[in-house]
N, CA, C and O of each residue as an XYZ file, in Angstrom:
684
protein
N       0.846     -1.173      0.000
C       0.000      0.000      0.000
C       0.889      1.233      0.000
O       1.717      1.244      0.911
N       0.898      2.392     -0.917
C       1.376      3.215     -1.386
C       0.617      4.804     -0.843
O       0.263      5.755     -1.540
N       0.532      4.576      1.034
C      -0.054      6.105      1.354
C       1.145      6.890      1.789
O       2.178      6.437      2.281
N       0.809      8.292      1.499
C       1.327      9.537      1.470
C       0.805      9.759      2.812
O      -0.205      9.284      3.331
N       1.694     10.586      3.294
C       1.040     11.626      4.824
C       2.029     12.824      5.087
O       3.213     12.534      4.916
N       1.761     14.094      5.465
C       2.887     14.906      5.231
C       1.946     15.751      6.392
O       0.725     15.833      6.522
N       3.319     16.463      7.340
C       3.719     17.211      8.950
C       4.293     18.216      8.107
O       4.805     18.161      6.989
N       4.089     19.129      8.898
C       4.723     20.342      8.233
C       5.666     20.527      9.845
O       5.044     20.643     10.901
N       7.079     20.530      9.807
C       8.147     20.402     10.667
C       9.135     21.501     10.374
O       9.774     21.476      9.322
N       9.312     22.622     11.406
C      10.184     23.883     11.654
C      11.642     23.311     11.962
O      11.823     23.274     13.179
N      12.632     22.897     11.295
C      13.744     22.567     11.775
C      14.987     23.999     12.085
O      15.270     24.758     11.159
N      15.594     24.165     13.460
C      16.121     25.196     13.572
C      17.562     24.561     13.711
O      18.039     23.677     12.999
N      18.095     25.142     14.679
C      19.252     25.091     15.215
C      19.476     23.501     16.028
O      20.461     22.839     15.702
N      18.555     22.981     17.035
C      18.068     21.667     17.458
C      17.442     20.642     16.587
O      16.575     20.739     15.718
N      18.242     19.442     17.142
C      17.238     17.893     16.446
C      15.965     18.468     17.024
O      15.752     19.301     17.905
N      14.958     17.526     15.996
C      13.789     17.512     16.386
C      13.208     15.966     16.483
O      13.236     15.104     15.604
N      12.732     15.890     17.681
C      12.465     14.601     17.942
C      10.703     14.437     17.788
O      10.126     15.326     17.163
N      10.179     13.704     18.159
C       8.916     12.749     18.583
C       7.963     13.551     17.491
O       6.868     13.954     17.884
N       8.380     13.791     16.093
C       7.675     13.977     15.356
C       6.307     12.810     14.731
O       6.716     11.942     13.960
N       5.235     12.803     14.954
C       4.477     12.098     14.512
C       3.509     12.696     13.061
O       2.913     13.746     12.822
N       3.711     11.561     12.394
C       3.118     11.434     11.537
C       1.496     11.003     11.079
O       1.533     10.048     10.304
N       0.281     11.408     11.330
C      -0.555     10.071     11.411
C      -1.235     10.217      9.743
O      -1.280     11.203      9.007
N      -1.680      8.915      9.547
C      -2.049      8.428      8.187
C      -3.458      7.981      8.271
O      -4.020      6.963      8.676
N      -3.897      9.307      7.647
C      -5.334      8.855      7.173
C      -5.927      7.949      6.455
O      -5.250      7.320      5.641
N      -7.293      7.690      6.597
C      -7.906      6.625      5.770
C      -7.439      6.754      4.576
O      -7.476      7.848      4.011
N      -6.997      5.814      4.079
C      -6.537      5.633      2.308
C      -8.245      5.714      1.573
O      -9.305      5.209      1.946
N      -7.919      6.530      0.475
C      -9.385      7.030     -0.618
C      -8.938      6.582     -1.745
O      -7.815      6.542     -2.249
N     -10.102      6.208     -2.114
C     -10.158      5.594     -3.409
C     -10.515      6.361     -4.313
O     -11.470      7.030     -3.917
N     -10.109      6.701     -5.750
C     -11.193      7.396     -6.261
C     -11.537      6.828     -7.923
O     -10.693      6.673     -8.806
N     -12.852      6.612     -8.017
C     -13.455      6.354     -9.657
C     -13.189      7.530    -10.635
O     -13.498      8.692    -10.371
N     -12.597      7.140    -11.773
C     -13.814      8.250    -12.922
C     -13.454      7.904    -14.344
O     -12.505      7.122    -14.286
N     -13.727      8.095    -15.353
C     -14.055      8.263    -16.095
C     -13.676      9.532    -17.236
O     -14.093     10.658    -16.966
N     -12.788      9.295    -18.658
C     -12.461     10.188    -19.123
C     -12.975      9.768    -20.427
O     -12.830      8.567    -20.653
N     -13.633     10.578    -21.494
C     -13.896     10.968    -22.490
C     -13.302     12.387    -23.270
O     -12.810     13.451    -22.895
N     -13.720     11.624    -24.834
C     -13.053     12.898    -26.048
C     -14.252     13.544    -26.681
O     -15.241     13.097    -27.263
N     -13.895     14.562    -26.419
C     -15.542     14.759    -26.867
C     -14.963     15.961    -28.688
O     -13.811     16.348    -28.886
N     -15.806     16.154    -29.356
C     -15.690     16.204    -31.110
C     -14.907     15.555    -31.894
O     -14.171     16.013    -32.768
N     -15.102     14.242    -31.510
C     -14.668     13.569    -32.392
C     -16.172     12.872    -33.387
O     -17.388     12.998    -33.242
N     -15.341     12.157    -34.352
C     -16.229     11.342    -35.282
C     -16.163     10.126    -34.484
O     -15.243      9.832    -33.721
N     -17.162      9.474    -34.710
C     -17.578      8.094    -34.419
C     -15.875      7.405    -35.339
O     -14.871      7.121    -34.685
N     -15.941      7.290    -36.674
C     -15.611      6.375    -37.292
C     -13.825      6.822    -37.098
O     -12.905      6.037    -37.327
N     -13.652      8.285    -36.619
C     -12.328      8.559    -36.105
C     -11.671      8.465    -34.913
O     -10.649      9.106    -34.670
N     -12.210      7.681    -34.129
C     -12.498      7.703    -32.610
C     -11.140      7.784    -31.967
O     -10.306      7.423    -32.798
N     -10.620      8.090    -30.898
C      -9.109      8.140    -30.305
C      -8.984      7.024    -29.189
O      -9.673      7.119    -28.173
N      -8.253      6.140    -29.340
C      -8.163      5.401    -27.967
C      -7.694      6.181    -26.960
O      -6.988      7.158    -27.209
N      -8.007      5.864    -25.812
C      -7.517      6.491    -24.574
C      -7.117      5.708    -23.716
O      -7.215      5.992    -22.522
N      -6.467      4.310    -24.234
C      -5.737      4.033    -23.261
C      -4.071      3.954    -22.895
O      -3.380      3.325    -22.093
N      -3.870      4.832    -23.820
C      -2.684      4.736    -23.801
C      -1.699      6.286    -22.903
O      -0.532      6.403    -22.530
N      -2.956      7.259    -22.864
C      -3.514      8.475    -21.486
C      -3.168      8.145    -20.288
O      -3.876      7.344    -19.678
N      -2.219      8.588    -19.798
C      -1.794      8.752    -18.415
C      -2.594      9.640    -17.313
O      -2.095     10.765    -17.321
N      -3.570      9.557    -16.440
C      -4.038     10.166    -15.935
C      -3.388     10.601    -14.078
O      -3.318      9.689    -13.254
N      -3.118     11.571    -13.823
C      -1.804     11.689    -12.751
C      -2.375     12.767    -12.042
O      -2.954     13.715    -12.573
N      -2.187     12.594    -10.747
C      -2.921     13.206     -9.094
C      -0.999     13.751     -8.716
O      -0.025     13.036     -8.476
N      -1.102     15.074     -8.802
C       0.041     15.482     -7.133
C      -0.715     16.417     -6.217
O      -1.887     16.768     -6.352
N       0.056     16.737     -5.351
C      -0.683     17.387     -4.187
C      -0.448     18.787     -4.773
O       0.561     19.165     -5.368
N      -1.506     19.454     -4.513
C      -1.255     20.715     -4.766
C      -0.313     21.781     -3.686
O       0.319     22.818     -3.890
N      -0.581     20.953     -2.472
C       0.801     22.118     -1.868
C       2.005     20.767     -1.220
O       1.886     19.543     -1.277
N       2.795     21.372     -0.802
C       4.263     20.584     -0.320
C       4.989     19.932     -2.201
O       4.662     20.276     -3.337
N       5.857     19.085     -1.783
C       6.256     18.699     -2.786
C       5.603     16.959     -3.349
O       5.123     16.134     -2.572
N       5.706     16.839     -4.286
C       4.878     15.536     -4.981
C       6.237     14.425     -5.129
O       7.105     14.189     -5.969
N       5.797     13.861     -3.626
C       6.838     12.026     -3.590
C       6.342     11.496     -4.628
O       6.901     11.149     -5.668
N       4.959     11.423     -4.228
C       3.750      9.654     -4.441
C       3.014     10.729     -5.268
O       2.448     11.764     -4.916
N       3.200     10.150     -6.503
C       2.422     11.005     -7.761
C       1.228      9.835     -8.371
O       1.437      9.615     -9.564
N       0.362      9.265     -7.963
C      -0.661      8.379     -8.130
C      -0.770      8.224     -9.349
O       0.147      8.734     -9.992
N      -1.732      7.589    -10.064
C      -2.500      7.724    -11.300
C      -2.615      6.167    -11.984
O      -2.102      5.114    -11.605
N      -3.359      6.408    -12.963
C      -4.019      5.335    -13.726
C      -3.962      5.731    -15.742
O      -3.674      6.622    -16.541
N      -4.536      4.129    -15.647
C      -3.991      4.443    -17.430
C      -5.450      4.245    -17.213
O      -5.886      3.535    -16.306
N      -6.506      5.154    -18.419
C      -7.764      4.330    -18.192
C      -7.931      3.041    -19.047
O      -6.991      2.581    -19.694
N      -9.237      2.449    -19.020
C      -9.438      1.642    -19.908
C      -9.988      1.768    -21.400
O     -10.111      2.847    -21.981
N     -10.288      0.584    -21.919
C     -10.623      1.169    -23.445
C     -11.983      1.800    -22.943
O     -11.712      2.961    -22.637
N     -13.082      1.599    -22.763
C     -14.264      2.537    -21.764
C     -13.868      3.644    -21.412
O     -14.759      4.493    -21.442
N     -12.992      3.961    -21.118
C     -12.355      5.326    -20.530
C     -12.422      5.486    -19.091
O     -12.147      6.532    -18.503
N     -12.861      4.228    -18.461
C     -13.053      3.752    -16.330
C     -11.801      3.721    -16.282
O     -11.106      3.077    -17.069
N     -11.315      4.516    -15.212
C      -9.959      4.249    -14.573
C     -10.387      4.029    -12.477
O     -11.400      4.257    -11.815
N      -9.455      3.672    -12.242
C      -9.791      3.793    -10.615
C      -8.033      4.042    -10.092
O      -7.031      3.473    -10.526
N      -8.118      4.806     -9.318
C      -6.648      4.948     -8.402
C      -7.245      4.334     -6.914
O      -8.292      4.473     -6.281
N      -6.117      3.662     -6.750
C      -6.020      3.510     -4.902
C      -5.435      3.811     -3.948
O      -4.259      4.147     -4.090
N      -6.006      3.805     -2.680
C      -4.716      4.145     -1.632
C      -4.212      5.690     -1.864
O      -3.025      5.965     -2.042
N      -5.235      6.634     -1.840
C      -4.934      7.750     -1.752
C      -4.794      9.229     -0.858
O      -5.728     10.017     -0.712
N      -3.783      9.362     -0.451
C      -4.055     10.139      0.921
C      -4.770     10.877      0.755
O      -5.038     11.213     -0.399
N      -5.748     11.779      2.474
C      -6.657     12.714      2.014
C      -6.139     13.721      1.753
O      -5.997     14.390      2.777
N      -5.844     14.103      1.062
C      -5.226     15.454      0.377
C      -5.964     16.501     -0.801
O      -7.099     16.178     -1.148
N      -5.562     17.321     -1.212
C      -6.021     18.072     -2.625
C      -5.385     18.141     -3.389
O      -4.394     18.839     -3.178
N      -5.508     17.524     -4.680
C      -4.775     17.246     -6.136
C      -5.103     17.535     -6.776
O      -6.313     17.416     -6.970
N      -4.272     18.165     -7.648
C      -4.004     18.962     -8.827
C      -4.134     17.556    -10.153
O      -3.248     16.705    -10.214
N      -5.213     17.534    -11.002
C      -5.180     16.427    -11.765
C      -4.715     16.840    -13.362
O      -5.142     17.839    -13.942
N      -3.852     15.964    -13.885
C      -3.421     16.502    -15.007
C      -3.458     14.885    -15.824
O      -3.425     13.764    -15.318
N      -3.543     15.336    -17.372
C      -3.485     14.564    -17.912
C      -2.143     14.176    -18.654
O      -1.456     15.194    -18.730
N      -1.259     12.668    -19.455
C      -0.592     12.817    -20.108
C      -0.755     12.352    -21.191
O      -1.960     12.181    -21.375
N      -0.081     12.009    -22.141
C       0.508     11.240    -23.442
C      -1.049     11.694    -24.011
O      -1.799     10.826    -23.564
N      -1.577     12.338    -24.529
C      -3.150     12.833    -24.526
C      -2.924     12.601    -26.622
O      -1.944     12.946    -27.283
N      -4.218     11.925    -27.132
C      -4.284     11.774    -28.468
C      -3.878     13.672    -29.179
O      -4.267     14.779    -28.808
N      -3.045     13.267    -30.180
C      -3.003     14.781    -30.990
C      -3.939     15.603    -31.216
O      -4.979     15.186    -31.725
N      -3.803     16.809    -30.926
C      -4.873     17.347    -31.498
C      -6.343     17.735    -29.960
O      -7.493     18.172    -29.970
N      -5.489     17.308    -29.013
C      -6.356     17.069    -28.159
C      -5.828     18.175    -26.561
O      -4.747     18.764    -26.541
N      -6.581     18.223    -25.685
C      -6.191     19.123    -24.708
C      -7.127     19.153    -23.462
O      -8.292     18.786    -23.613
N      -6.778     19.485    -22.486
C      -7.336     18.878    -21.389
C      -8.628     19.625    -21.025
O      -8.223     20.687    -20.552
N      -9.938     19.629    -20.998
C     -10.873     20.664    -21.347
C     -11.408     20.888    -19.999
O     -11.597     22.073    -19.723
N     -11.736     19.905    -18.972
C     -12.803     19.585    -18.091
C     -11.996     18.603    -16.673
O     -11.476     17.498    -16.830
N     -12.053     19.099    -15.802
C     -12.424     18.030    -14.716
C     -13.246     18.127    -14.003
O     -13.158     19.214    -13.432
N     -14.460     17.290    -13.524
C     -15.094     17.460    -12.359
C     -15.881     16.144    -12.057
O     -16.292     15.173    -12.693
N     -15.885     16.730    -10.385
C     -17.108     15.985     -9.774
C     -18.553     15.921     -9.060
O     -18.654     16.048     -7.840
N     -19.289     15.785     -9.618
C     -20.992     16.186     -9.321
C     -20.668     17.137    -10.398
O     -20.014     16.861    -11.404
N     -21.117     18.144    -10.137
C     -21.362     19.846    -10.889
C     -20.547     20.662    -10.730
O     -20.709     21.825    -11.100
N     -19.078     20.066     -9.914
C     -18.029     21.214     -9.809
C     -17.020     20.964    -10.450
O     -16.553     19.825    -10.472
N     -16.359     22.200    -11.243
C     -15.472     21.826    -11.912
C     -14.264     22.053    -11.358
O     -14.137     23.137    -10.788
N     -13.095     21.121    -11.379
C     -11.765     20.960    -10.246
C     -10.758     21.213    -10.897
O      -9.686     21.351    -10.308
N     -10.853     21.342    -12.332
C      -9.464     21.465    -13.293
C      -8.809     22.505    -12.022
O      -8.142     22.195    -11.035
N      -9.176     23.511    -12.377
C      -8.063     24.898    -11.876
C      -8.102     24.622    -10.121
O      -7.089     24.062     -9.703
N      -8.791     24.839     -9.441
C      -9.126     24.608     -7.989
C      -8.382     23.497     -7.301
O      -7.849     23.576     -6.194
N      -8.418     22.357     -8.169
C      -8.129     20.430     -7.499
C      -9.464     20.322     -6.786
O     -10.437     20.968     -6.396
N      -8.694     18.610     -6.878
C      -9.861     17.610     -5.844
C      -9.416     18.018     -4.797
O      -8.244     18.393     -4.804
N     -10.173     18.084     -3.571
C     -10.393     17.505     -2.133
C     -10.490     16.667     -1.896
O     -11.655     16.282     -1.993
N      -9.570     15.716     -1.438
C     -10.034     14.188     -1.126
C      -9.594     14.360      0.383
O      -9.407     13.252      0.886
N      -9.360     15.452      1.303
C      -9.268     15.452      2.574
C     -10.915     14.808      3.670
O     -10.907     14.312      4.797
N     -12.040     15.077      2.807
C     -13.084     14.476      3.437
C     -13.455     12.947      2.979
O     -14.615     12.612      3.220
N     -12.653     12.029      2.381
C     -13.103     11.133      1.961
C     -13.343     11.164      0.165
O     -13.093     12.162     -0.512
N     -13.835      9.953     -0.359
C     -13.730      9.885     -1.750
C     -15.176     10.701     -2.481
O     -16.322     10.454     -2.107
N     -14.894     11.516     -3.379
C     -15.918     11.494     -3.952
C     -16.748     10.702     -4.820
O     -16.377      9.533     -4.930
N     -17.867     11.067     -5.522
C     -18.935     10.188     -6.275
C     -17.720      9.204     -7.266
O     -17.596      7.979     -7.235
N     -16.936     10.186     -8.100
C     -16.508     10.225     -9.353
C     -16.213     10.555     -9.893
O     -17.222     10.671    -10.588
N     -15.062     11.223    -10.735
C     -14.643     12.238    -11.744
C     -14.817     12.210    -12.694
O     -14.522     11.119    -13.181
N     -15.443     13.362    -13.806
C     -15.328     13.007    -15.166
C     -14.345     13.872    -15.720
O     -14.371     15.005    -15.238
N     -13.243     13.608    -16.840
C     -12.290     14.290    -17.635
C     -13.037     13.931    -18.544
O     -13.751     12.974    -18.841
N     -12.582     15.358    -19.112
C     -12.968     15.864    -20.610
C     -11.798     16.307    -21.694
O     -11.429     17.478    -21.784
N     -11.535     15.789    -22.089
C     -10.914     15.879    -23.381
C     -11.139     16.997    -24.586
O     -11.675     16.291    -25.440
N     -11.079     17.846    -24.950
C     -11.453     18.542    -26.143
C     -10.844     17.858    -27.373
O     -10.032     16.945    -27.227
N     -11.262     18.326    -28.694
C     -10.718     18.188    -29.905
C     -10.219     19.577    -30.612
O     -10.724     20.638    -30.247
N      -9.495     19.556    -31.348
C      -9.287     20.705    -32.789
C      -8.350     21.747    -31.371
O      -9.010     22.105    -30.396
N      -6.986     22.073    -31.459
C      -6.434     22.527    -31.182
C      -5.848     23.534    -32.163
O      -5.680     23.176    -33.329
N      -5.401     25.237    -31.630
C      -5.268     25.449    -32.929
C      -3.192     25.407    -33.031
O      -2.475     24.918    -32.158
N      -2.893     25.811    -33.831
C      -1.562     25.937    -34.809
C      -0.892     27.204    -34.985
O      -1.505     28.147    -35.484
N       0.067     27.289    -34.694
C       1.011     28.719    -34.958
C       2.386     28.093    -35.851
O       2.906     26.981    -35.765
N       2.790     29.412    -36.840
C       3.708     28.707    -37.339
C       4.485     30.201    -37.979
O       3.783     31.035    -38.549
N       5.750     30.381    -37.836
C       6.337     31.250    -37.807
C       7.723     31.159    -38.166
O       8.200     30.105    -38.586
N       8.352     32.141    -38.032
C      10.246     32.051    -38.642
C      10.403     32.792    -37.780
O       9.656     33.698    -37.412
N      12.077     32.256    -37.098
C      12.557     32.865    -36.400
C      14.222     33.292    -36.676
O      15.229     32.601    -36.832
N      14.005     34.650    -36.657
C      15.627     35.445    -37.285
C      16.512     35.819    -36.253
O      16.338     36.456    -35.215
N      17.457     35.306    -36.741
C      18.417     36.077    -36.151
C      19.088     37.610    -36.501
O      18.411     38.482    -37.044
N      20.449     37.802    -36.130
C      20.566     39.324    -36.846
C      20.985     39.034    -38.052
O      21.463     37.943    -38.360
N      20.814     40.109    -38.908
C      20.391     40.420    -40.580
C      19.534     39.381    -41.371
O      19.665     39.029    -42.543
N      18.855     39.080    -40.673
C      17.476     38.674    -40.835
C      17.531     37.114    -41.192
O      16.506     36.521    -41.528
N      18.657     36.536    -41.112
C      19.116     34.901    -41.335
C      18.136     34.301    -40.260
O      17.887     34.779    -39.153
N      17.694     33.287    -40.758
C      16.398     31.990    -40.275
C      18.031     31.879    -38.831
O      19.211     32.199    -38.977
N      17.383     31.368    -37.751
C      18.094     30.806    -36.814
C      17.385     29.706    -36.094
O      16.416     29.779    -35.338
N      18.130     28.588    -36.523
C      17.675     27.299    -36.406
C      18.164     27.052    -34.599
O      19.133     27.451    -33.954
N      17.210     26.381    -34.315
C      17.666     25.687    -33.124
C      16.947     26.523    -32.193
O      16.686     25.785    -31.244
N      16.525     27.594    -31.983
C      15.930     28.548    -31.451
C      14.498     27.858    -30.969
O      13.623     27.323    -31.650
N      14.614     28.126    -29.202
C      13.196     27.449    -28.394
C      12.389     28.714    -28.700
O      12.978     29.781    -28.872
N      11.162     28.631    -28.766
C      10.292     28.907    -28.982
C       9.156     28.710    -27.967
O       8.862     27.522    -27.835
N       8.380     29.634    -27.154
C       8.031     29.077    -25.304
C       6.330     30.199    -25.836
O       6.071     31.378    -26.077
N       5.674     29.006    -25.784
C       4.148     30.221    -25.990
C       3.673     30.094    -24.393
O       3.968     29.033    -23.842
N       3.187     30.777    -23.861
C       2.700     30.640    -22.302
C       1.841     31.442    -22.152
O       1.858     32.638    -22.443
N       1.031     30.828    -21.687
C      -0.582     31.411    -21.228
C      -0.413     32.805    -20.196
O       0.490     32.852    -19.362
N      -1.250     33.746    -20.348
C      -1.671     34.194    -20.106
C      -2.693     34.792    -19.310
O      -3.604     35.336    -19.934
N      -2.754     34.815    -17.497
C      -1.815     34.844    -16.896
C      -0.993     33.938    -16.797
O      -1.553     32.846    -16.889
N       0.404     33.846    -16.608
C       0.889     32.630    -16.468
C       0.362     31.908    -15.298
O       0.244     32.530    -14.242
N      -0.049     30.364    -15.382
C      -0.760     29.457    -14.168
C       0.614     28.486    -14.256
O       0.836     27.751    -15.218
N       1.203     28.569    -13.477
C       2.494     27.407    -13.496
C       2.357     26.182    -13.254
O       3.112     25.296    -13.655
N       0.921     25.974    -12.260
C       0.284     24.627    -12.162
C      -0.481     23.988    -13.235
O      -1.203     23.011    -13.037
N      -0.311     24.567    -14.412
C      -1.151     24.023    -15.122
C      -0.031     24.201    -16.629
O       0.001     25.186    -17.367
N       0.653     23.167    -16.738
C       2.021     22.839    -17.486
C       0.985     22.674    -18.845
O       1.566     22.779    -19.924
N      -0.051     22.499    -18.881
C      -0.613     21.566    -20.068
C      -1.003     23.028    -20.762
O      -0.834     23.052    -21.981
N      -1.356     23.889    -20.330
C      -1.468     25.438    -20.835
C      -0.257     25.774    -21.774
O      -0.623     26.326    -22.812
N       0.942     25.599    -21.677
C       2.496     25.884    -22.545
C       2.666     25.102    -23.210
O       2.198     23.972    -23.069
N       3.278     25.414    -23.994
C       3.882     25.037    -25.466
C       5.493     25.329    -25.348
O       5.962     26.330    -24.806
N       6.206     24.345    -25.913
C       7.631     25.239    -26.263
C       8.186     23.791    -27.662
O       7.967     22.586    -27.791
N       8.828     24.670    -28.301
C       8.976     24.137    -29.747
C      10.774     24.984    -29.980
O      11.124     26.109    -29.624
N      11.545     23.947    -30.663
C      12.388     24.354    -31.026
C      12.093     24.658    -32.875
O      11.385     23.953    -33.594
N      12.828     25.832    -33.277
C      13.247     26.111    -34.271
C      13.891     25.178    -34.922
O      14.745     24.479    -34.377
N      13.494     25.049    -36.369
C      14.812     24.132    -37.686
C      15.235     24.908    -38.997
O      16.015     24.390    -39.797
């Protein structure tokens, strides 16, 4: 069993002793991810989608997650009660992370709460049709300069939310 538990501990000048740790009920949590504008006959598998929980504050040991299934049901276990920041990976082309929630609230930007126990269920949402930028990049006297990163970033910048940026090298 793979639980997380985290003390927030002032270390000064002195050892610090009889620090206790205690470990909450391990949470489970269901859900469910779908692509939504796609064609029937173009359909995207999603199981090859990494779906990944860190904590939104302290630092991320125990980074959880699940691959879903061809259904798009995933389940994680053994999850401390904490609040996680849910992100998606390896996501079909063309595609981008649109939606998280559970009941009627949406958790993308906010996170889960799983400090009270598990919720109902999550649903991820997937979007389709991403758009495209495409450009030249010069150096001085106006020569193409290859190799050159290229960093698009949202606006405000949200640093928790990596899936917002882009960065592309130049050829």
């Amino acid at each position: 069993m793979n639980v997380a538990a985290k003390v927030p501990v002032e270390i000064a000048k002195d050892h610090v002793e009889g620090v206790t740790i205690p470990l909450g009920t391990p949470v489970s949590l269901t859900g469910s991810l779908r692509v939504v504008g796609e064609s029937q006959e173009k359909k995207s598998s999603v199981t090859g989608i990494r779906v990944q929980l860190s904590p939104m504050d302290g630092l991320a040991f125990n980074t959880p997650g699940a691959n879903p299934r061809e259904d798009g049901s995933f389940n994680i276990e053994n999850l401390g009660p904490d609040k996680y920041r849910i992100s998606a990976y390896n996501l079909p082309p063309g595609s981008w992370l649109q939606s998280v929630r559970t009941g009627d609230q949406e958790v993308l930007d906010t996170g889960l709460d799983l400090s009270g126990g598990s919720p109902a269920s999550i649903q991820i949402t997937l979007g389709r049709g991403t758009g495209q930028i495409t450009g030249l990049v010069q150096a001085a006297e106006q020569k193409p300069a290859a190799g050159a990163m290229v960093a698009l970033i949202a606006e405000p910048l949200q640093p928790e939310r990596y899936d917002l940026n882009r960065v592309a090298w130049s050829d």
